[in-house]
MARDRENLO-645385 format. One record per atom (N, C-alpha, C, O): residue number from 1; atom name; x, y, z. Coordinates in steps of 0.1 Angstrom, whole numbers, plus 5000, padded with zeros to 4 digits. Example, Ala and Ser with C-alpha at 12.3 -4.5 7.8 and 13.67 -1.06 7.14 Angstrom:
{1, N, {5132, 4943, 5078}},
{1, CA, {5123, 4955, 5078}},
{1, C, {5132, 4967, 5078}},
{1, O, {5142, 4967, 5085}},
{2, N, {5128, 4978, 5071}},
{2, CA, {5137, 4989, 5071}},
{2, C, {5129, 5000, 5079}},
{2, O, {5134, 5011, 5080}},
***
This chain:
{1, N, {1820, 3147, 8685}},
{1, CA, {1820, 3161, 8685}},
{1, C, {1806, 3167, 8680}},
{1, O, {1799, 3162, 8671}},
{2, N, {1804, 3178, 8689}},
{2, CA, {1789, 3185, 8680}},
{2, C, {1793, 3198, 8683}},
{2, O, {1803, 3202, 8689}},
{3, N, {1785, 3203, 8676}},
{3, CA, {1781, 3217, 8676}},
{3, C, {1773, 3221, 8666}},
{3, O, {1768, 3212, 8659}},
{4, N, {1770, 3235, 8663}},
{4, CA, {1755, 3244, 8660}},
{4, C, {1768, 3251, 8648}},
{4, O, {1781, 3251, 8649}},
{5, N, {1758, 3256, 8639}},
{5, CA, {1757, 3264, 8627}},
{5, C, {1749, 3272, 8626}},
{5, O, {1737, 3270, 8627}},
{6, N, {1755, 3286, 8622}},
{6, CA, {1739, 3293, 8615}},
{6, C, {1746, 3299, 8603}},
{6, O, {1758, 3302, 8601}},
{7, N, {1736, 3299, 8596}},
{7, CA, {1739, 3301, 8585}},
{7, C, {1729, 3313, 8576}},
{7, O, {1717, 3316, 8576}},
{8, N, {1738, 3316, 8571}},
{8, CA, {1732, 3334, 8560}},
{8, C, {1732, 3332, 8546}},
{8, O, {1739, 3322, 8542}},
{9, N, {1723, 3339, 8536}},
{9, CA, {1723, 3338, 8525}},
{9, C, {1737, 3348, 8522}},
{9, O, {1743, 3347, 8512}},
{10, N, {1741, 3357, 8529}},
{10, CA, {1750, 3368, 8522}},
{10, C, {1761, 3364, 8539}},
{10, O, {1759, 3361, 8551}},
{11, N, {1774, 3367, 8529}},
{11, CA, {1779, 3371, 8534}},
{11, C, {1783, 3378, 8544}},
{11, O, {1787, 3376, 8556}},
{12, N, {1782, 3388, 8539}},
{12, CA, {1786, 3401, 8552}},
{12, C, {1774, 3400, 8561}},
{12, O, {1774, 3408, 8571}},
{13, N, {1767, 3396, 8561}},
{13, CA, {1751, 3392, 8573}},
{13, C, {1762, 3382, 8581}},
{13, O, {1763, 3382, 8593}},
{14, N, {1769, 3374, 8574}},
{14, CA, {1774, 3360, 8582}},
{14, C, {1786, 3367, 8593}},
{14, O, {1789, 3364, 8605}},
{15, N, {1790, 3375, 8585}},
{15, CA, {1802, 3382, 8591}},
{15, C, {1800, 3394, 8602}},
{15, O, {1807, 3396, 8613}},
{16, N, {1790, 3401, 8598}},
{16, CA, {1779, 3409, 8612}},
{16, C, {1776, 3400, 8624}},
{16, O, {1781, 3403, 8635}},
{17, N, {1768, 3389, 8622}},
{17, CA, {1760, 3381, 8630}},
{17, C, {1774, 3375, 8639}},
{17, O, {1771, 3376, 8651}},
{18, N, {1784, 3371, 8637}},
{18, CA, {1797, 3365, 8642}},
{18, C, {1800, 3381, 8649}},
{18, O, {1796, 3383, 8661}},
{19, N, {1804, 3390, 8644}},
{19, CA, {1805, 3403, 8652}},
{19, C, {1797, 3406, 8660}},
{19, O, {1801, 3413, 8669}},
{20, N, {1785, 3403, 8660}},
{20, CA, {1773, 3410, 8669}},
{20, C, {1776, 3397, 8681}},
{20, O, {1777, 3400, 8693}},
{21, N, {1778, 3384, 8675}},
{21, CA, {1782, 3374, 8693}},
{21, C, {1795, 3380, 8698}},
{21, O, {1797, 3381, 8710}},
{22, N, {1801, 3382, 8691}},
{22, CA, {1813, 3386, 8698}},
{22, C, {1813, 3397, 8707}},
{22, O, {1820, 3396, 8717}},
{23, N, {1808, 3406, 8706}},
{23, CA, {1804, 3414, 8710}},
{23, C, {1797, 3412, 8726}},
{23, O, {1801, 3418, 8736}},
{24, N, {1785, 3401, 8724}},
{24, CA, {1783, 3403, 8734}},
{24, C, {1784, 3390, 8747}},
{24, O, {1776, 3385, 8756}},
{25, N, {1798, 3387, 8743}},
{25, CA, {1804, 3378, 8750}},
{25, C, {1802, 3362, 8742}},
{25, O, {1805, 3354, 8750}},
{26, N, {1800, 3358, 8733}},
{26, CA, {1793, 3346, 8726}},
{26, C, {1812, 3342, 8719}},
{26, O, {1819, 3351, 8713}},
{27, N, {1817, 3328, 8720}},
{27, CA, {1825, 3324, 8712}},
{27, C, {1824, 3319, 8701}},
{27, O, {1822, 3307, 8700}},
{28, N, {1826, 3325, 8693}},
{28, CA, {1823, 3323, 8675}},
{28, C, {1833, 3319, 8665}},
{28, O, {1843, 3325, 8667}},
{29, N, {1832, 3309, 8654}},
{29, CA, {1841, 3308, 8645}},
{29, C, {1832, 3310, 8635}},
{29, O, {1821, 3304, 8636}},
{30, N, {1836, 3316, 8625}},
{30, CA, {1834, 3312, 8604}},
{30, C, {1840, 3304, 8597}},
{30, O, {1852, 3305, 8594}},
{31, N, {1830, 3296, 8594}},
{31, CA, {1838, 3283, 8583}},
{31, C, {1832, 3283, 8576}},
{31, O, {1824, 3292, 8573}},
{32, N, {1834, 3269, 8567}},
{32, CA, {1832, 3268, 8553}},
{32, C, {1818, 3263, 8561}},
{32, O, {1817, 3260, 8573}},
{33, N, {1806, 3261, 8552}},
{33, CA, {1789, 3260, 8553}},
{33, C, {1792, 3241, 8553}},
{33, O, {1799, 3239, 8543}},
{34, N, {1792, 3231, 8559}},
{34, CA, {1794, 3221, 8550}},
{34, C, {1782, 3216, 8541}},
{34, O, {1770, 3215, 8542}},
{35, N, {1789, 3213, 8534}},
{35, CA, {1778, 3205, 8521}},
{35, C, {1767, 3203, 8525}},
{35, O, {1757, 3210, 8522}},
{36, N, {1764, 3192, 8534}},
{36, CA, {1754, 3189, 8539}},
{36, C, {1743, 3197, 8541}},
{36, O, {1731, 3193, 8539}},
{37, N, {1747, 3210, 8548}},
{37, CA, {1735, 3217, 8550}},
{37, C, {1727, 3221, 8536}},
{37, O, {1715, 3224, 8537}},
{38, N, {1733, 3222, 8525}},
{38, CA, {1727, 3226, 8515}},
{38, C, {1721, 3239, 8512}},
{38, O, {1712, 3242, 8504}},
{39, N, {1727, 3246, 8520}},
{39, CA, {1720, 3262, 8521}},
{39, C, {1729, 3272, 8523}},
{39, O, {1739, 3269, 8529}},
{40, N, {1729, 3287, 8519}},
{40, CA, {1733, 3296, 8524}},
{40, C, {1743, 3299, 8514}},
{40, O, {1742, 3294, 8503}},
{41, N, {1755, 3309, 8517}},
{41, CA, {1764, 3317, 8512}},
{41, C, {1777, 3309, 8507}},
{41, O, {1784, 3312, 8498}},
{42, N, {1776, 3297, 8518}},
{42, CA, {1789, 3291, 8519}},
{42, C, {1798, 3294, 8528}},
{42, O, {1810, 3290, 8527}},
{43, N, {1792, 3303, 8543}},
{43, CA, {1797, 3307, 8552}},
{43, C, {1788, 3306, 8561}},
{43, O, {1776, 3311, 8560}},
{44, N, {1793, 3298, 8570}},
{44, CA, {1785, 3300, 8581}},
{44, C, {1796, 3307, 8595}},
{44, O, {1807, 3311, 8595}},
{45, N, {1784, 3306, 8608}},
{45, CA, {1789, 3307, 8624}},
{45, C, {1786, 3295, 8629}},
{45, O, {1775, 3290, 8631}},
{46, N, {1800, 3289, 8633}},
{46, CA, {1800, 3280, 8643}},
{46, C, {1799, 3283, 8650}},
{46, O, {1805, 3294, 8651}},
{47, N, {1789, 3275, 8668}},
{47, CA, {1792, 3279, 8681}},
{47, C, {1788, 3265, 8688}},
{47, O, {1785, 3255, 8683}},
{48, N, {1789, 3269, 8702}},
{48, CA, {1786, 3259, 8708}},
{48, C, {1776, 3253, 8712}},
{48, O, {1767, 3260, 8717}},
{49, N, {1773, 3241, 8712}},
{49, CA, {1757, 3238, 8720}},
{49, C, {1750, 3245, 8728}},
{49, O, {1738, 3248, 8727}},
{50, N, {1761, 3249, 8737}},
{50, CA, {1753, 3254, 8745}},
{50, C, {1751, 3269, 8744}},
{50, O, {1751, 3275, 8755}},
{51, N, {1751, 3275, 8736}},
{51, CA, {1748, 3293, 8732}},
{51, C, {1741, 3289, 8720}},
{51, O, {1746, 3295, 8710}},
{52, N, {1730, 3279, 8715}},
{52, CA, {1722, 3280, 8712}},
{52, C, {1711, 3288, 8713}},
{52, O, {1706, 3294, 8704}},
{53, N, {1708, 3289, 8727}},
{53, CA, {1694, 3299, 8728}},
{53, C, {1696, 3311, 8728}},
{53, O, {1688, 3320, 8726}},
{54, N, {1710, 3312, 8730}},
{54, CA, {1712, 3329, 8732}},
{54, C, {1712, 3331, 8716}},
{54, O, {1704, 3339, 8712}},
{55, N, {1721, 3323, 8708}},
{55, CA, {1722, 3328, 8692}},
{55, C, {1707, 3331, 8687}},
{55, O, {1705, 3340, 8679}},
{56, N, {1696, 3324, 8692}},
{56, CA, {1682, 3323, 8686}},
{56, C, {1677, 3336, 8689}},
{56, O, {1673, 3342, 8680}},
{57, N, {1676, 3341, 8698}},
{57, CA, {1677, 3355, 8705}},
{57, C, {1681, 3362, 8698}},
{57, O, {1673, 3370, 8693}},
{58, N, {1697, 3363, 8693}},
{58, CA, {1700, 3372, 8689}},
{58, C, {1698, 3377, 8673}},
{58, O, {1699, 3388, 8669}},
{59, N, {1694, 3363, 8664}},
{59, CA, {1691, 3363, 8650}},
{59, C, {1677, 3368, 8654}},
{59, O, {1674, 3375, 8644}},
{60, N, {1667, 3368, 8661}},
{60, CA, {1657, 3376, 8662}},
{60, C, {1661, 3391, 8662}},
{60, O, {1658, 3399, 8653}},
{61, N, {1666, 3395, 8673}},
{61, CA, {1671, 3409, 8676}},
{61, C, {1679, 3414, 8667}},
{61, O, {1679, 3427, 8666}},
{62, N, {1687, 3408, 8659}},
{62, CA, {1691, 3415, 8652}},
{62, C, {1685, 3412, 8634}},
{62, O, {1691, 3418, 8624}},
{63, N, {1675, 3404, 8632}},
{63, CA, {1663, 3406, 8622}},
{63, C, {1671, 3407, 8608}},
{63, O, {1669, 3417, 8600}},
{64, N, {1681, 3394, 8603}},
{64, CA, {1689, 3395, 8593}},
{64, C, {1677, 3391, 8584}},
{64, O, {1668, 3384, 8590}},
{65, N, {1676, 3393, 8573}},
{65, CA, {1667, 3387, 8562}},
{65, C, {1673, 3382, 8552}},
{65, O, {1668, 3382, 8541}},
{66, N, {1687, 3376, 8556}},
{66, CA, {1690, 3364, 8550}},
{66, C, {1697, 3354, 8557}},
{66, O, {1707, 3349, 8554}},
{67, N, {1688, 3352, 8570}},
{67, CA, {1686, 3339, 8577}},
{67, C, {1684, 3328, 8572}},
{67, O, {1672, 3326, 8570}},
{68, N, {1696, 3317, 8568}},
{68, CA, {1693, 3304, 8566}},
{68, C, {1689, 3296, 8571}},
{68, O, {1682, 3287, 8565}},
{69, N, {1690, 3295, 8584}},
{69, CA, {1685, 3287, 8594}},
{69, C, {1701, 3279, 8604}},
{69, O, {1713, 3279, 8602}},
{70, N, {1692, 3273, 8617}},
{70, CA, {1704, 3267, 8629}},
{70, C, {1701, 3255, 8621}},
{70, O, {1691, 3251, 8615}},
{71, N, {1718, 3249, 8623}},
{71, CA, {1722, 3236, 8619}},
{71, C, {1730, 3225, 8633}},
{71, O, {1741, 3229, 8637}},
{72, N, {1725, 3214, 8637}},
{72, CA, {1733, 3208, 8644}},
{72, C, {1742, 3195, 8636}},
{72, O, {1739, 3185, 8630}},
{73, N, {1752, 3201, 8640}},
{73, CA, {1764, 3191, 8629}},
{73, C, {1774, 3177, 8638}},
{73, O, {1785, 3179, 8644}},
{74, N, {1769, 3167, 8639}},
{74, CA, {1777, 3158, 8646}},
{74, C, {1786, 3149, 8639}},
{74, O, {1784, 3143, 8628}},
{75, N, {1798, 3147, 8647}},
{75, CA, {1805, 3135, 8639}},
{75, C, {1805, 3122, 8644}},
{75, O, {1808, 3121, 8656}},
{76, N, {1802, 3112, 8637}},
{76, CA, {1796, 3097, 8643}},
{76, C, {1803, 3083, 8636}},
{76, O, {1799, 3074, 8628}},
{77, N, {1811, 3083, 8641}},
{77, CA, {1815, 3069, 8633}},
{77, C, {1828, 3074, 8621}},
{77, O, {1833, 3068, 8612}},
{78, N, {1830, 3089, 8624}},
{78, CA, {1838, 3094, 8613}},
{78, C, {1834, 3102, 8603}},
{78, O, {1842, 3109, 8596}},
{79, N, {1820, 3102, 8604}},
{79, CA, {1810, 3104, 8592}},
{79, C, {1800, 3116, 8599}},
{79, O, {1792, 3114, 8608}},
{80, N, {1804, 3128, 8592}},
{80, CA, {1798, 3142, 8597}},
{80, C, {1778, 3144, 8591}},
{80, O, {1772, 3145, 8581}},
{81, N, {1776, 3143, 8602}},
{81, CA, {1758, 3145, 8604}},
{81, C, {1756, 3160, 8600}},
{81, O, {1764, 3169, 8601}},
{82, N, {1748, 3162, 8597}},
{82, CA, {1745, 3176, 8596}},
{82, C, {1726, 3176, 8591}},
{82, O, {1722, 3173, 8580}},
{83, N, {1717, 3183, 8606}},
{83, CA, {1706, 3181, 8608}},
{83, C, {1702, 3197, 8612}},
{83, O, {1707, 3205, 8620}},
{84, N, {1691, 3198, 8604}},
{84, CA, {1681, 3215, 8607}},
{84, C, {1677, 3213, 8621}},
{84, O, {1677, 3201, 8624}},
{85, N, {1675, 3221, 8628}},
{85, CA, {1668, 3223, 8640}},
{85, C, {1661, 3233, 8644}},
{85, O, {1656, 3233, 8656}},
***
């Protein structure tokens, strides 16, 4: 399994940024940040691989200034990866 993270220092930025994909057709979930990434609010937006470039797009356009950064998170052997990108 893979998939992308992004992640916010605040909250309600995490909670906007998931609103703003939704919006414009993007399927989004909020979860817990996992450990691993070591950053942010403790909330991130999961999505899919592939709405990657659109999400980069859109954290530009919408110019949150507590951008954590994209995370790709894989599970391998059982054992959850979690890598900046």
């Amino acid at each position: 399994m893979e998939y992308v993270i992004i992640s916010f220092r605040s909250r309600a930025h995490t909670v906007r940024f998931s609103e703003f994909l939704r919006r414009n057709g993007v399927y989004c979930q909020i979860i817990n940040t996992p450990k691993e990434a070591g950053v942010g609010c403790g909330l991130s937006v999961r999505l899919s691989v592939k709405d990657l470039s659109l999400a980069r797009r859109a954290v530009k356009i919408a110019n949150f200034n507590s951008f954590a950064g994209f995370f790709l998170v894989k599970t391998v052997g059982g054992r959850r990866i979690v890598k900046s990108i």
